[in-house]
DRENTOR-115068 format. One line per 5 residues: number of its first residue (from 1); their letters; for each residue x, y, z of N, C-alpha, C, O. Coordinates in pm, 1 decimal, always signed. Layout:
BEGIN
NUM) a) X,Y,Z,X,Y,Z,X,Y,Z,X,Y,Z  ...
% end
This chain:
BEGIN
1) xxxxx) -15645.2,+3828.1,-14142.6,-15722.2,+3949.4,-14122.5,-15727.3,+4029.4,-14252.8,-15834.6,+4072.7,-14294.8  -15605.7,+4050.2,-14320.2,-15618.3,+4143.3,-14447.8,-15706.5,+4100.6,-14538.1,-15794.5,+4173.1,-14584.5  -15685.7,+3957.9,-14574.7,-15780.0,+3893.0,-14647.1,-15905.8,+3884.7,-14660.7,-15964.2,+3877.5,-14768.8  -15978.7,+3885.5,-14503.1,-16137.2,+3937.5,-14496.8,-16162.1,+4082.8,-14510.2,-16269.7,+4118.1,-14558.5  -16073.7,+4172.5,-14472.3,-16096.8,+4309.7,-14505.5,-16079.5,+4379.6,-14598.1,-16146.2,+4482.6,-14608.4
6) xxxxx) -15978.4,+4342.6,-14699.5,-15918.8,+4394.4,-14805.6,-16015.4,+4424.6,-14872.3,-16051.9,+4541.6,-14860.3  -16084.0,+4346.8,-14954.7,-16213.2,+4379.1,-15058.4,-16348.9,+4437.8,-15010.4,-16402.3,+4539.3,-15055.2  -16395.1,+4357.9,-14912.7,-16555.9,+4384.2,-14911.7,-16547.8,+4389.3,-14715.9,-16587.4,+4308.2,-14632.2  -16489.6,+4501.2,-14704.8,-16489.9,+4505.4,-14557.7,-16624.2,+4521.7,-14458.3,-16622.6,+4499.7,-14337.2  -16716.9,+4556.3,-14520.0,-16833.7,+4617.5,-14459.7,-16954.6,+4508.3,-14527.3,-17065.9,+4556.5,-14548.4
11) xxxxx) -16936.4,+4399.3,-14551.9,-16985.4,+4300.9,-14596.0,-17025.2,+4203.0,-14489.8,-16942.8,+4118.8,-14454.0  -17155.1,+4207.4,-14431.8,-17157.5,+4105.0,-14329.3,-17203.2,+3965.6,-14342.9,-17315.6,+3936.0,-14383.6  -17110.6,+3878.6,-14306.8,-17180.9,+3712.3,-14359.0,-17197.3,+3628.4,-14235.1,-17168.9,+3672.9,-14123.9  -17239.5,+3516.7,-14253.3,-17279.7,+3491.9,-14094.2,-17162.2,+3396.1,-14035.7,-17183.7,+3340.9,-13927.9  -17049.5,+3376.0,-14096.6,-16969.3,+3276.1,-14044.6,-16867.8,+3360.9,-13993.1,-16816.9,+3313.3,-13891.6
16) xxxxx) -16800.2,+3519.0,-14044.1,-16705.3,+3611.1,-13968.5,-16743.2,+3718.4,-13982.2,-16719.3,+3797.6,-13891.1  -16795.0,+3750.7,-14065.3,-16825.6,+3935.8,-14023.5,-16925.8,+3942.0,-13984.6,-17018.0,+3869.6,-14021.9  -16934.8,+4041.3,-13888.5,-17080.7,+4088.7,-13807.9,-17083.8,+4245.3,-13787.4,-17004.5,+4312.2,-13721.2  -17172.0,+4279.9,-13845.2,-17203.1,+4449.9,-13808.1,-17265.7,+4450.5,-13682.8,-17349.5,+4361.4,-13669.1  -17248.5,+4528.1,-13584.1,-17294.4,+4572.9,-13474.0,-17393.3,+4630.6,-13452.7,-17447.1,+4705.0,-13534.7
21) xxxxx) -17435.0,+4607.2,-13340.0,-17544.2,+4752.6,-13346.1,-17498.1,+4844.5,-13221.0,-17422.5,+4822.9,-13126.3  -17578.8,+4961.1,-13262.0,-17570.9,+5089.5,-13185.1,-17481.4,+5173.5,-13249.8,-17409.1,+5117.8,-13332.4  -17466.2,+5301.9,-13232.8,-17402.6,+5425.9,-13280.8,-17270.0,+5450.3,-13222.1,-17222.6,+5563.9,-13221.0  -17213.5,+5358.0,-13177.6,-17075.5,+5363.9,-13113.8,-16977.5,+5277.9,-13200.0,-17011.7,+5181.0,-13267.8  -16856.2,+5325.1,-13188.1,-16789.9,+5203.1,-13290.7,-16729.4,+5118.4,-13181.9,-16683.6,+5171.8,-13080.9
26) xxxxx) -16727.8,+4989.5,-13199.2,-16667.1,+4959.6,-13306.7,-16785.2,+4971.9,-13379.3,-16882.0,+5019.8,-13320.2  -16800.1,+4927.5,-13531.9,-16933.6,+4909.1,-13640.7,-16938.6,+4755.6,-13678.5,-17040.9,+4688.3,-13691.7  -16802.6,+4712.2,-13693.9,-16823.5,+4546.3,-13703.7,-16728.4,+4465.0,-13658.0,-16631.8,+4519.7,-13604.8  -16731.0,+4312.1,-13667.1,-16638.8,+4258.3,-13598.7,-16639.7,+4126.5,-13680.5,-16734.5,+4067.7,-13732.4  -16487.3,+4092.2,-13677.1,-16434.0,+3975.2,-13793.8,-16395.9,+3874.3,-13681.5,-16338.3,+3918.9,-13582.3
31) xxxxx) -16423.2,+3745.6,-13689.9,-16425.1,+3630.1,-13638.1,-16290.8,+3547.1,-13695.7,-16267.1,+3551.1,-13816.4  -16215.9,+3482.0,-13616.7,-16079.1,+3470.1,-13678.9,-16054.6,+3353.0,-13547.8,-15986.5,+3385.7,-13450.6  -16113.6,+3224.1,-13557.1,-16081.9,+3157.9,-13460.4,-16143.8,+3137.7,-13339.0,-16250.2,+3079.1,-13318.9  -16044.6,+3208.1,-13232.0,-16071.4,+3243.4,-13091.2,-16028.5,+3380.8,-13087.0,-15987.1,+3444.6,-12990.3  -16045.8,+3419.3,-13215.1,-15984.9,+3584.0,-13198.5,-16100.6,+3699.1,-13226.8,-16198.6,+3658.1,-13288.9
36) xxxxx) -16100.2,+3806.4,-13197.1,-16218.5,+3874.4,-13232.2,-16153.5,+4001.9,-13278.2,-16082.9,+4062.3,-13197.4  -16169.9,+4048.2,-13397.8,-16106.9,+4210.4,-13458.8,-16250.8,+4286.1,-13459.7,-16360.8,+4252.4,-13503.5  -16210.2,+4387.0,-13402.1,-16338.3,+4519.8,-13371.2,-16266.9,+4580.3,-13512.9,-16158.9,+4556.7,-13567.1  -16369.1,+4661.0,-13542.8,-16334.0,+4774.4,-13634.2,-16421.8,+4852.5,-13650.8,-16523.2,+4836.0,-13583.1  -16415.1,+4992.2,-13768.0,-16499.1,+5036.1,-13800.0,-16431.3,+5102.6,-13985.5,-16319.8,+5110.0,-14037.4
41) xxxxx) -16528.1,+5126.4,-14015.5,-16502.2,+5214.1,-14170.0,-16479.6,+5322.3,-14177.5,-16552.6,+5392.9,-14107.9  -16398.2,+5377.2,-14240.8,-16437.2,+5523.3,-14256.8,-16411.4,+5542.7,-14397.3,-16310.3,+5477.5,-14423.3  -16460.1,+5609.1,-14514.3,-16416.3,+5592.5,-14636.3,-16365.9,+5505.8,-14700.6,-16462.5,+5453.2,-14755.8  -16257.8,+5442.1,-14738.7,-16194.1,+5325.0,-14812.6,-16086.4,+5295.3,-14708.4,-16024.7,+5192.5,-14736.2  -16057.6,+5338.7,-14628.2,-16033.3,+5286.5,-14469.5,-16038.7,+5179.3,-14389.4,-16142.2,+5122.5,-14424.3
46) xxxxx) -15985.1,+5111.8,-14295.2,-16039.8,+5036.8,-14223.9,-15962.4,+5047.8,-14120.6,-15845.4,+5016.4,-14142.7  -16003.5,+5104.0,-13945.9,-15980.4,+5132.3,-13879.5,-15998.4,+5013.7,-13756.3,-16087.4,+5008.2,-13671.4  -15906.0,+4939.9,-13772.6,-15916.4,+4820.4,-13629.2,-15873.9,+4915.9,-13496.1,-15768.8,+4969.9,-13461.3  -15972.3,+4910.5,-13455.5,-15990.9,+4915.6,-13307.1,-15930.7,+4844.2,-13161.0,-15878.4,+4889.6,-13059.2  -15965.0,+4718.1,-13205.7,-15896.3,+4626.3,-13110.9,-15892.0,+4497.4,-13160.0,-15979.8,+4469.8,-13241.8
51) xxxxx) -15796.0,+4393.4,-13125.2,-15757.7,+4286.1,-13181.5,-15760.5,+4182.1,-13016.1,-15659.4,+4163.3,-12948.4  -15897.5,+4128.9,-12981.9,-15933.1,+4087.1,-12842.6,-15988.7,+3914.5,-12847.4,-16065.5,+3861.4,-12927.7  -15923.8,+3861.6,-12740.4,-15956.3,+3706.5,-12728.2,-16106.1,+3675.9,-12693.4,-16157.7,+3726.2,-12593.6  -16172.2,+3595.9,-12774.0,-16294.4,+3558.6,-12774.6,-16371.2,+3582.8,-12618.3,-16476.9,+3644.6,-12605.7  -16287.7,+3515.3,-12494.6,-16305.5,+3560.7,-12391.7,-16296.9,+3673.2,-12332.7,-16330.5,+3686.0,-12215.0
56) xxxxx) -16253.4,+3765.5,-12400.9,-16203.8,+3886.5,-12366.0,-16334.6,+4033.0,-12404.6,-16345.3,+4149.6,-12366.7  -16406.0,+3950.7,-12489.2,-16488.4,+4019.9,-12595.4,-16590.4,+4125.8,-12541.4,-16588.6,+4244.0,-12575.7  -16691.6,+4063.5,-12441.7,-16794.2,+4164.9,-12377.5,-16742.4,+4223.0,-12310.4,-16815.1,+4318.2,-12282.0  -16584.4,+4232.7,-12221.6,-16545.1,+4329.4,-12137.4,-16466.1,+4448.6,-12193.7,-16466.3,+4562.7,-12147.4  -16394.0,+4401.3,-12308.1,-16369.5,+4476.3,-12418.4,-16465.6,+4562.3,-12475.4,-16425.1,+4676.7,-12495.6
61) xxxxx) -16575.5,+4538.9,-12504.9,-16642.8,+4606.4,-12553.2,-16753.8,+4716.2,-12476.3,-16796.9,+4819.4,-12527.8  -16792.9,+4654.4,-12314.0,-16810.8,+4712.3,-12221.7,-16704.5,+4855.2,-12199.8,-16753.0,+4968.3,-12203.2  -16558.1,+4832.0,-12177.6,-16529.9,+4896.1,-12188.8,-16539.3,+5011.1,-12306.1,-16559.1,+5127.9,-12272.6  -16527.8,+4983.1,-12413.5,-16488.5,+5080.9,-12502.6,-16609.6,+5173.5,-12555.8,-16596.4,+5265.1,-12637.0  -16712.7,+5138.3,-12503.4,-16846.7,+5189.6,-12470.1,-16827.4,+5313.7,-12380.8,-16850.9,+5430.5,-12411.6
66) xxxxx) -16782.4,+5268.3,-12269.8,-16762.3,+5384.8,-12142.6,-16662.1,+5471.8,-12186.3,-16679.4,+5591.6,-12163.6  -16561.8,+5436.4,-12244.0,-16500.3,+5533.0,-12276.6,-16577.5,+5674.4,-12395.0,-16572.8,+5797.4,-12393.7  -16646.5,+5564.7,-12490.3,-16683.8,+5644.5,-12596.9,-16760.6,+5767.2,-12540.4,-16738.9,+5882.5,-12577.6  -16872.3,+5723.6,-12426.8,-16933.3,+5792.2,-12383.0,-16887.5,+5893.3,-12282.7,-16973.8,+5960.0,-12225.6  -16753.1,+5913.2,-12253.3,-16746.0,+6015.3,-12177.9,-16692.5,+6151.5,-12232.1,-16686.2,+6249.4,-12157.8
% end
């Protein structure tokens, strides 16, 4: 994980990083297997969110939606 984030965190390529869409964070998400790291940026920052099993991913993120929004 440090290794993809350390330098060019907000760098999206098509084999592990993916920026998101919509105005909610997480903002992107690093691919690590069967593993999925949410995050977002904030300044020279990097704020992981959640660290969720590939299967785990749309309910994870379902959730953290509903929360954002309340």
């Amino acid at each position: 994980m440090e290794r993809h984030l350390r330098d060019e965190p907000g760098r999206a390529s098509a084999s592990r990083i993916k920026r998101l869409r919509g105005d909610y964070p997480p903002q992107y998400r690093l691919r690590v297997g069967e593993i999925r790291i949410f995050y977002r940026i904030e300044g020279d920052e990097v704020i992981v969110l959640g660290i969720v099993a590939k299967s785990e991913q749309d309910q994870w993120l379902r959730n953290r939606r509903d929360i954002d929004e309340q």
